[in-house]
N, C-alpha and C positions, 0 to 999 in steps of 0.2 A: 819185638820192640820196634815202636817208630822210628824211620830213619830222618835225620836232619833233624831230632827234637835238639835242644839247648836251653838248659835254663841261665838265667843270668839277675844277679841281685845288686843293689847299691845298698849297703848298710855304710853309716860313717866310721870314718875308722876311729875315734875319738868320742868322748859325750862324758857329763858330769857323773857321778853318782847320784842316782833317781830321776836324771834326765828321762823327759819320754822323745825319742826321735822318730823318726820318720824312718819306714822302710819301701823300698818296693822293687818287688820282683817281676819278671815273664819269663814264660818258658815259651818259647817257639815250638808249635804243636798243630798238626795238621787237622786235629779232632775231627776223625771220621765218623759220621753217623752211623754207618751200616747198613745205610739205604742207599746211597750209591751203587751202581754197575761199573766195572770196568769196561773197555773196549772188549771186552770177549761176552759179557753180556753177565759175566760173575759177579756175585755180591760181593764189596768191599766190607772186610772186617771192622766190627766196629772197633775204633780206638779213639778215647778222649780222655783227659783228665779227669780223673771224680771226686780226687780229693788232695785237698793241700794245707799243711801244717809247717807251724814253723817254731822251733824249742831255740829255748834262752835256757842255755847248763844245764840242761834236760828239765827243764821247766816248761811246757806245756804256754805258749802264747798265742796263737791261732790255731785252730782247726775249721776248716771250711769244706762239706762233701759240696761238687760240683753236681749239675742235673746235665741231660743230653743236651741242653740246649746254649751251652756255655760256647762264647765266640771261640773262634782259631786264637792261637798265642793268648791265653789270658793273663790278664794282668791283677797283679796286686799292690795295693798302697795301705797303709796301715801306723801304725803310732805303738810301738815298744819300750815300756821303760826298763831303763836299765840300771838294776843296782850295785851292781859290780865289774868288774872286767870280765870278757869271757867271749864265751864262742853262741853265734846265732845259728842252728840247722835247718834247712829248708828242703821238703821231701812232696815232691808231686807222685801221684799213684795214676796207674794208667787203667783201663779195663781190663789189655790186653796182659795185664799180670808185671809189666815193668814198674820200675820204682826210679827215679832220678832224684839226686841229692845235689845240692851245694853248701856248701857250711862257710863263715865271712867269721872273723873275730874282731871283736871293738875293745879299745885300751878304754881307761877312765884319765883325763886328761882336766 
């Protein structure tokens, strides 16, 4: 697992029914290519994000596989509607076999 990853989201915590709001997330992520050497002259393992999903009540609203060529910390913005009250999961997958989750919930207001 990388060390110092973190993800972090803003979803609102409120929105109408069939609102579409705004989300956006980053995970703080060193996304190592695998082409790098250490000071000992080692290959650094590769580790980047490859892929990022995000479910509304286990409804399926983004899926995005990432390529090697994705910046450090990526970021996402995007537009979810929301029909009901409930919970949004957000799950980044790493090469190196980790998985980090955040999950946010929004009322209908």
């Amino acid at each position: 697992m990388a060390t110092g990853v973190k993800p972090r989201v803003k979803v609102p915590k409120t929105a109408s029914a069939g609102e579409a709001v705004t989300i956006k997330t980053l995970i703080s992520h060193p996304m190592e290519s695998g082409q790098r050497k250490d000071s000992n002259g080692n290959i650094i393992p590769r580790s980047i994000i490859n892929r990022f999903t995000c479910d509304f009540n286990g409804q399926n609203v983004i899926d995005v596989t990432l390529e090697p060529a994705i910046s450090t910390n990526p970021y996402f913005e995007f537009e979810a509607l929301v029909p009901e009250a409930g919970e949004f999961k957000f799950t980044w997958y790493d090469d190196d076999g980790s998985v980090y989750e955040e999950a946010k919930p929004i009322a209908i207001g």
